[in-house]
C-alpha positions in Angstrom: 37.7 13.3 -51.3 38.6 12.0 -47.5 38.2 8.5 -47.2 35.3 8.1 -44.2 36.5 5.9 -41.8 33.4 4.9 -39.6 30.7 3.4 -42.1 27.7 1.2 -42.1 30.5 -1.8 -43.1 31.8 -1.4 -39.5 29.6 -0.8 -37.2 31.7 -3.0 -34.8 34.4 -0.6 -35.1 32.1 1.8 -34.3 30.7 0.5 -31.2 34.4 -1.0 -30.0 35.6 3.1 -30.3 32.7 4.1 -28.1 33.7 1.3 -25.0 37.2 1.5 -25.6 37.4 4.9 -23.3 36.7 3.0 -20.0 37.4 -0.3 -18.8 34.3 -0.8 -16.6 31.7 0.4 -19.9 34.4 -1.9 -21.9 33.5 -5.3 -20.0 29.7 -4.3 -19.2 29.3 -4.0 -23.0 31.5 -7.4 -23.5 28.9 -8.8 -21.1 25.9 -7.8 -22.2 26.7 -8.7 -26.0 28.1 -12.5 -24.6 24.4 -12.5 -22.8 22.5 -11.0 -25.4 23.8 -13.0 -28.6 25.7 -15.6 -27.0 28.2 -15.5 -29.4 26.5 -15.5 -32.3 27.5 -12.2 -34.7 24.9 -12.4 -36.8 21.6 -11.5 -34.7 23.4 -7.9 -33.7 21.3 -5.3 -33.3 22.7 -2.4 -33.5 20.5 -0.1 -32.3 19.7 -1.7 -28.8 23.6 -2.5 -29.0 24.2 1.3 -28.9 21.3 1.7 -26.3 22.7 -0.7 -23.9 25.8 2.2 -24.0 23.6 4.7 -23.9 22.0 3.4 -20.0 25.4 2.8 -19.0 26.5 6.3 -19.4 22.6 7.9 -17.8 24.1 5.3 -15.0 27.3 6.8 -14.4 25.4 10.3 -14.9 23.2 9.0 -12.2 25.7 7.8 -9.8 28.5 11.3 -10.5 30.5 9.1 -12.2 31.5 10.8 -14.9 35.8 10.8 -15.0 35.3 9.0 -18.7 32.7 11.1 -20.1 35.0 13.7 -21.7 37.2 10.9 -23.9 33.4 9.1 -24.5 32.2 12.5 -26.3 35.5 13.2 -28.0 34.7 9.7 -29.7 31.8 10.6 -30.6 32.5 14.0 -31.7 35.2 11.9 -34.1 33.2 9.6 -34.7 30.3 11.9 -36.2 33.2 13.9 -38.2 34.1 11.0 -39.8 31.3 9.1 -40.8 28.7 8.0 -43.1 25.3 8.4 -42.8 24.5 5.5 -41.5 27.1 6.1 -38.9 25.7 9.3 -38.3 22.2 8.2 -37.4 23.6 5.2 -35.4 24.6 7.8 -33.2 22.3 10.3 -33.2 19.1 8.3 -33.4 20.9 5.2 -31.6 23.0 6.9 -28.9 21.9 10.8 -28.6 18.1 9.6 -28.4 18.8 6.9 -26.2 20.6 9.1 -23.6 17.8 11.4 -23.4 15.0 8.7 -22.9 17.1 7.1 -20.1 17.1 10.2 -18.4 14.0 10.2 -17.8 12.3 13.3 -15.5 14.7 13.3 -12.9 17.7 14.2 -15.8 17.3 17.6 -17.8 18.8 15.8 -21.0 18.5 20.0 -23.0 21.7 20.8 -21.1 23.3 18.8 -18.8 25.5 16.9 -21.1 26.7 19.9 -22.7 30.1 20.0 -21.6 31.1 16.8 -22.8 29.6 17.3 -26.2 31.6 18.9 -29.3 30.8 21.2 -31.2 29.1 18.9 -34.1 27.9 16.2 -31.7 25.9 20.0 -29.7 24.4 20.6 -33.4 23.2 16.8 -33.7 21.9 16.4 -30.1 20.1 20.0 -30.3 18.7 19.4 -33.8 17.4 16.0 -32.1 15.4 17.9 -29.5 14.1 20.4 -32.0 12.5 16.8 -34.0 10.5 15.9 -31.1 10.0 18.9 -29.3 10.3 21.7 -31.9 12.7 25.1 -31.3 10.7 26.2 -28.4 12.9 24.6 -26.1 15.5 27.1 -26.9 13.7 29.7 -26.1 12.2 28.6 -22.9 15.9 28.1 -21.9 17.6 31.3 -23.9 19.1 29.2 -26.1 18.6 30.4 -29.9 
């Protein structure tokens, strides 16, 4: 059996491979966690540590900024091949829902990140929407 290189012991691994695409996500992220814990490792929290990446990238959606989305999916799309399940839901639940409840109205979350995403992270993010909004999606949009 493969040895699984992202788990729930290294979570900081995890979220390090996520910023390490761009330099501007890499020191907002550096900032926020200096401001957030101020230093101190032990009152993480991953999930709104994953959620603060999450706005930055609806941001850079947002703004058409989007030159370092393509080596930010292939992360993930490595990330979620290669993983535990706690891994797996740190990105899905942590990352995937996040993006879609920053998007807000104004951002059509079913599609528009679609060209970024892999072929596992499309399966994750679209299994996502069916949880909350059931398969009808799909069909509204032809997508079954």
């Amino acid at each position: 059996m493969p040895t699984v290189e992202f788990t729930n012991l290294h979570r900081d691994k995890v979220l390090n491979e996520l910023v390490s695409v761009d330099k501007e996500l890499r020191d907002s992220f550096k900032k926020y966690l200096h401001n957030e814990y101020k230093g101190d490792k032990s009152k993480r929290l991953d999930y709104v540590d994953i959620a603060e990446i999450a706005r930055f990238v609806v941001d850079k959606f947002q703004k058409q900024q989007t030159i370092a989305f393509q080596p930010f999916f292939d992360k993930v799309e490595n990330i979620l091949g290669n993983c535990d399940t706690d891994i797996e839901n740190l990105i899905v639940v942590g990352l995937f829902e996040s993006i879609q409840n920053n998007c807000g109205s104004e951002i059509d979350y079913h599609f528009v990140f679609n060209r970024w995403l892999g072929n596992l992270s499309k399966q994750k993010w679209d299994k996502l929407i069916d949880s909350w909004e059931g398969a009808e999606w799909r069909v509204k949009y032809k997508q079954i």
